[in-house]
C-alpha positions in Angstrom: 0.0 0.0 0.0 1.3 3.7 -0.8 2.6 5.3 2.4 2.6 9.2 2.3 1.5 11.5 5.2 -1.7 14.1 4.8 0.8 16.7 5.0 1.9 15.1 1.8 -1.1 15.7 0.2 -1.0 19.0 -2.4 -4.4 19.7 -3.2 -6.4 21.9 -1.2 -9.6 22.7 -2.7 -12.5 24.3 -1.1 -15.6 22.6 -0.6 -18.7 24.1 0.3 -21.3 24.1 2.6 -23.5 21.8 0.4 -20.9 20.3 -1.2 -20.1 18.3 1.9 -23.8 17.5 2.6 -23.6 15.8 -0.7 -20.6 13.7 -0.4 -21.9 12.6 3.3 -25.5 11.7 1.7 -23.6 10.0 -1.1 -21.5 7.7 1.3 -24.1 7.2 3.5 -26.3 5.7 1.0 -28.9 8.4 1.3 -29.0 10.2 -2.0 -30.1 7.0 -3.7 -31.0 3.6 -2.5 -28.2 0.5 -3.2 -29.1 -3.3 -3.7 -26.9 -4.5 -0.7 -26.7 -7.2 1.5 -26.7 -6.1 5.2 -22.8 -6.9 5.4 -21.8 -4.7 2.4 -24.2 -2.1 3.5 -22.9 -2.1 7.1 -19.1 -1.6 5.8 -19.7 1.4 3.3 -21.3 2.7 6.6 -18.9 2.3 9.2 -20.6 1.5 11.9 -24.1 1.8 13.2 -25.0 2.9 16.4 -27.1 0.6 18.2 -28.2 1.5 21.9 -31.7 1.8 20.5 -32.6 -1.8 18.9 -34.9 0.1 16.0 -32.0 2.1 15.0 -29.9 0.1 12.8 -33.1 -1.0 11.1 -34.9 2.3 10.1 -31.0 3.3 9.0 -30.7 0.5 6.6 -34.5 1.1 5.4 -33.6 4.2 4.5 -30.7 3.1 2.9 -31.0 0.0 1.2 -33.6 -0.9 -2.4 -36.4 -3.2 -0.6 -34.4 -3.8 3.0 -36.5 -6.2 5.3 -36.5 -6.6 8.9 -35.4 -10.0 8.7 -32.4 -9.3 6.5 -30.4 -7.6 9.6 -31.8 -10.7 12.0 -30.3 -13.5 9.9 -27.3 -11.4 9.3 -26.7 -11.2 13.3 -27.6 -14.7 13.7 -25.4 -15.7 10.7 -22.3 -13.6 12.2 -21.9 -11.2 9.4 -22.4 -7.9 11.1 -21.8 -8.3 15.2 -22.7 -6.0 17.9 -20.9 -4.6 20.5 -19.9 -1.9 22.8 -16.9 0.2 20.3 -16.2 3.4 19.5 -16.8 5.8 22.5 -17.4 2.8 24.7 -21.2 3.2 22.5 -23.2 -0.2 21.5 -22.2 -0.4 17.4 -23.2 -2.7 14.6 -20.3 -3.4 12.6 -19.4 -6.1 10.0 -18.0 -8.8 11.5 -15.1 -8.6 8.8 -14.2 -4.6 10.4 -14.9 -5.8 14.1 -11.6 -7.5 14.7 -9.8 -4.3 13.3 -11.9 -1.6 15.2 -11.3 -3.6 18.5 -7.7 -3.6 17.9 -7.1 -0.2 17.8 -9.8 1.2 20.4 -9.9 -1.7 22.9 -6.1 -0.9 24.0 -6.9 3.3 23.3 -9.4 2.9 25.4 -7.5 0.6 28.3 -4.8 3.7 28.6 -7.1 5.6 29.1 -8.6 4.4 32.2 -7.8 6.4 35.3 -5.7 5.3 38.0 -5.2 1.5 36.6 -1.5 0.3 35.6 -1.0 -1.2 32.3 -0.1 -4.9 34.4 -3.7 -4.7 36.2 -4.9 -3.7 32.8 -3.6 -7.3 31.5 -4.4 -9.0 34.2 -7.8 -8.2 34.4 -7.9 -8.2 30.5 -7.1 -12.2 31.1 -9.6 -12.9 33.6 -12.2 -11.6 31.6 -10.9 -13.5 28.0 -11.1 -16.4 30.7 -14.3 -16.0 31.3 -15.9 -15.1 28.0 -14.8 -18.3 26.6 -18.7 -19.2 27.4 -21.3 -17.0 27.6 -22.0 -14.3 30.4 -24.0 -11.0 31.2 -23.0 -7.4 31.8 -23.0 -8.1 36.0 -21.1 -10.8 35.8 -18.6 -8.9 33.4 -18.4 -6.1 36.0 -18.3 -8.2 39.0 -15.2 -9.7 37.8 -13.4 -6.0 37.1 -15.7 -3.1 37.6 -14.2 -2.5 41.2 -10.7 -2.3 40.0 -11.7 -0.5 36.4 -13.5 2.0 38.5 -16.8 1.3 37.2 -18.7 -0.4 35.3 -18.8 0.7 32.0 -14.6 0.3 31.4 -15.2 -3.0 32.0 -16.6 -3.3 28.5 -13.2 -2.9 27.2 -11.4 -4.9 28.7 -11.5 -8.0 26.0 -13.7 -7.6 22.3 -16.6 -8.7 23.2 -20.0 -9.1 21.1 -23.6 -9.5 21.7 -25.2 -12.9 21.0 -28.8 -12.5 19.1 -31.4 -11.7 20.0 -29.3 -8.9 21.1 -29.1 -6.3 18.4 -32.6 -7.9 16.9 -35.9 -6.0 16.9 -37.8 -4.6 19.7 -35.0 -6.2 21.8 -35.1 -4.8 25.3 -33.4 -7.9 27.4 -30.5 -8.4 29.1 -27.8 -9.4 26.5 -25.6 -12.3 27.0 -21.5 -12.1 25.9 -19.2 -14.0 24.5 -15.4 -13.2 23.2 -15.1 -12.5 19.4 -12.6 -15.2 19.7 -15.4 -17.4 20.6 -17.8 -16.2 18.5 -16.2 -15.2 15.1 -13.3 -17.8 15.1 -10.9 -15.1 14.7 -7.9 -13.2 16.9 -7.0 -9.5 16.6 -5.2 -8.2 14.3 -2.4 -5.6 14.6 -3.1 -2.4 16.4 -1.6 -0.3 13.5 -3.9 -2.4 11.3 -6.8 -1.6 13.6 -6.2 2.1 13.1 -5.6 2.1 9.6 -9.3 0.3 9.1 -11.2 2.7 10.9 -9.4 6.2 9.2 -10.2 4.1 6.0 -14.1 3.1 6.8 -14.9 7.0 8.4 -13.6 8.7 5.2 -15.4 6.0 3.2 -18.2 6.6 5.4 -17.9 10.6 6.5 -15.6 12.2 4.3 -14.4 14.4 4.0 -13.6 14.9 7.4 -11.2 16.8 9.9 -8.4 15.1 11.7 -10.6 15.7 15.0 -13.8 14.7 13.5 -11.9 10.8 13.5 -11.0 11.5 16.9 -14.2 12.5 18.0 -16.0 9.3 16.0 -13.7 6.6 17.5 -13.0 8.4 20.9 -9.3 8.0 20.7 -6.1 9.9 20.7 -4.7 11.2 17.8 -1.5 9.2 18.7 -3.7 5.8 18.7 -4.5 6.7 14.6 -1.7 8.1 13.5 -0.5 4.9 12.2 -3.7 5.1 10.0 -3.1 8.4 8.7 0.5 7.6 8.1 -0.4 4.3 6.3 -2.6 5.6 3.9 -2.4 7.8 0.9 -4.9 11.1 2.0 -6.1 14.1 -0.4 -6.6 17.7 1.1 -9.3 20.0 1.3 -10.2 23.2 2.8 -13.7 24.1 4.0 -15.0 27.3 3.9 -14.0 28.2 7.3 -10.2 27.4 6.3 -10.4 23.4 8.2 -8.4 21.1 6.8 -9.9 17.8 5.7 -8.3 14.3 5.0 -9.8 12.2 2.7 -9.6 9.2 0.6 -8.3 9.4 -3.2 -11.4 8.7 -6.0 -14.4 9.0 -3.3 -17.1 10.6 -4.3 -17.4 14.0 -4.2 -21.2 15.8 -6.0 -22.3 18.6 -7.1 -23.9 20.5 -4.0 -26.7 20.8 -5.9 -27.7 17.5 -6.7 -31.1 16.9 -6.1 -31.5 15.1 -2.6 -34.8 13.0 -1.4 -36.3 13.0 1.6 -35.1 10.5 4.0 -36.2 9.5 7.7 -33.1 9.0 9.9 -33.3 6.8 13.2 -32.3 8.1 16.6 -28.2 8.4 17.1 -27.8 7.7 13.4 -24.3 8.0 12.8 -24.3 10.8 9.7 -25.3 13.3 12.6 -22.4 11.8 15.2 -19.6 11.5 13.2 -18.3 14.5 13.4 -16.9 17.2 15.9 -19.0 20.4 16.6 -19.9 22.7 15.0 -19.1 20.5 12.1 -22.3 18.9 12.5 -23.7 21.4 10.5 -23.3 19.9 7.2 -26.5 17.9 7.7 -27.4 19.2 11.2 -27.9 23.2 11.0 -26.7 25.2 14.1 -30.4 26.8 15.1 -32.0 23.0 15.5 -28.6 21.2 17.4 -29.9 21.9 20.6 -33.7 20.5 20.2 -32.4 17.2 18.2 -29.4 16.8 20.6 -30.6 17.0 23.9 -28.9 17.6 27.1 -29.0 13.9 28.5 -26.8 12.4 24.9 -30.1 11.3 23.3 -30.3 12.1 19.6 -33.9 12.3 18.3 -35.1 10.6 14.5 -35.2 13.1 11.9 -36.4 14.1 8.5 -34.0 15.1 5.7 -35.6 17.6 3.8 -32.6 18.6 0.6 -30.4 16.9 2.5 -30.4 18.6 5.6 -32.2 18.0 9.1 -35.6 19.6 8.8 -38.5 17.9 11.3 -38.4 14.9 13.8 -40.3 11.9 13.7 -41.9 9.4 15.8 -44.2 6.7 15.0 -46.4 5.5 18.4 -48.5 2.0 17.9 -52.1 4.2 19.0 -51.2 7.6 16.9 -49.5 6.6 14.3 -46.3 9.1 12.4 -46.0 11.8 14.1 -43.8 15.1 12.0 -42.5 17.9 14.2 -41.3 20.6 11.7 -38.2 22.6 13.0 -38.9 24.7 10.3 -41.8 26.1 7.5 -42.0 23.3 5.2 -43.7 23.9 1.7 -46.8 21.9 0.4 -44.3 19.8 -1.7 -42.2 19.0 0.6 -44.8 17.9 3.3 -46.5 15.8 0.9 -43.3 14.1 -0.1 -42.1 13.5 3.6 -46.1 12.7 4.2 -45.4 9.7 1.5 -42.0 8.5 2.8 -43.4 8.1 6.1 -46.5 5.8 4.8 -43.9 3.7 4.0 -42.0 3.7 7.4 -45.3 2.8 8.8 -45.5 0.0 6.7 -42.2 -1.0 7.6 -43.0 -1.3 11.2 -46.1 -2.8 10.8 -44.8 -5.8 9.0 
């Protein structure tokens, strides 16, 4: 692979405003449904946040040419796309072909990170759990093997890569999920760290590109010392927004015309094309007057409409009511009608 250094990289054109929304709609599947299976979807993604169990499903309906609920089911079941707790210590779906990488580089990131715990009870804690996971076992037995010394619960989760068994991950799941080691389940052992970050500066600019060193940062919740092999690794172009950022991205991907004509599309909650980047950069599909009502104060991230590409209304569909659309701002006749039409559609979806 060619080795060269984003500093390296000559051109620095501008992109605009709309000229980012495009490429982000474009990578994200969202100007134009693809005839995927769940596993190729779920790579040209990244990763899909999954804390919500509808999430990963409405994303991929909105995504993907006649998606069924089913498809992402059997493709947990079959071990093509896995979930666990990644990036930002966040439940993810990824493909069970990226897991292994991602977990190399943000399990350890994430280990050194840890407060007041040396790198030897790190490992040794590290073993009992990879000791443990060998068979199934649930978040409290997890932390009562490590959450005293990890200094809480939730560090405990990185402590070995481990995934959810299904039903976890499935629809309308709400139980308590049972883990086992990605060892265990996927037949596989990590892979280099350096490889680990390479994979997941590859996958976001694939996914969210272009993008700012600290948007990656932000995404994985790592230090920029944990991707550098990554952005060393791999041959990077240069941009320039129109505030004077610089961006990184990947030779040959897609870049639009900012006006290319954009559909409506419905968004889950946390869907990752709003959370990928840093602030303010959000605003190339989230604009800055509606951040604070669709990000709210406790981390929760409401559904929202696309409306030309950027965030327009929220949605919610309840099993009495029906879809419910809460403009955040005047939307025309057409435009209603449109997202009235989509929605139908969505209803349909959870109905079946």
């Amino acid at each position: 692979m060619a080795r060269s250094t984003a500093a390296n990289a000559k051109e620095e054109r501008v992109l605009t405003l709309r000229e980012l929304n495009r490429a982000l709609l474009e990578r994200q599947l969202l100007l134009k449904r693809r005839k995927l299976g769940v596993q190729q979807a779920v790579e040209r993604l990244c990763a899909l946040q999954a804390q919500y169990s509808l999430s990963p499903y409405i994303a991929l309906w909105s995504r993907l040419t006649g998606f069924r609920r089913d498809q992402l089911t059997r493709a947990l079941e079959e071990r093509e796309v896995v979930k666990s707790t990644l990036f930002r210590i966040t439940l993810h779906i990824t493909s069970a072909r990226d897991y292994p990488y991602y977990a190399a580089a943000f399990l350890p990131a994430a280990q050194e990170m840890t407060a007041r715990v040396t790198p030897e009870q790190i490992a040794k804690l590290s073993r009992r759990v990879h000791a443990a996971a060998k068979k199934p076992l649930t978040h409290k037995q997890l932390e009562a093997l490590a959450a005293e010394e990890m200094g809480g619960r939730w560090r405990t989760r990185t402590l070995a890569p481990l995934v959810h068994l299904p039903p976890s991950g499935t629809w309308r799941f709400w139980g308590r999920p049972e883990l086992l080691s990605m060892q265990t389940w996927l037949g596989v052992d990590l892979p280099d760290r350096e490889e680990g970050a390479e994979r997941i500066v590859e996958r976001h600019l694939a996914a969210f590109g272009p993008a700012t060193q600290q948007d990656l940062l932000r995404f994985a919740g790592v230090r920029v010392g944990d991707l550098r092999p990554g952005l060393e690794r791999l041959e990077l172009r240069i941009f320039r927004d129109e505030r004077g950022r610089k961006l990184l991205d990947l030779p040959r991907a897609p870049l639009p015309d900012g006006e290319t004509p954009a559909p409506i599309r419905f968004l889950p909650k946390w869907d990752s094309s709003i959370l990928a980047y840093a602030p303010p950069e959000r605003t190339r599909i989230l604009p800055e007057k509606f951040r604070s009502t669709v990000i709210r104060k406790n981390g929760d991230v409401l559904p929202t409409v696309l409306v030309d590409g950027f965030v327009a209304a929220t949605w919610n569909i309840d099993r009495k009511r029906g879809l419910a659309i809460e403009p955040l701002r005047r939307l025309t006749k057409a435009e209603r009608a449109e997202i009235d039409e989509v929605g139908e559609r969505l209803v349909a979806f959870f109905a079946d």
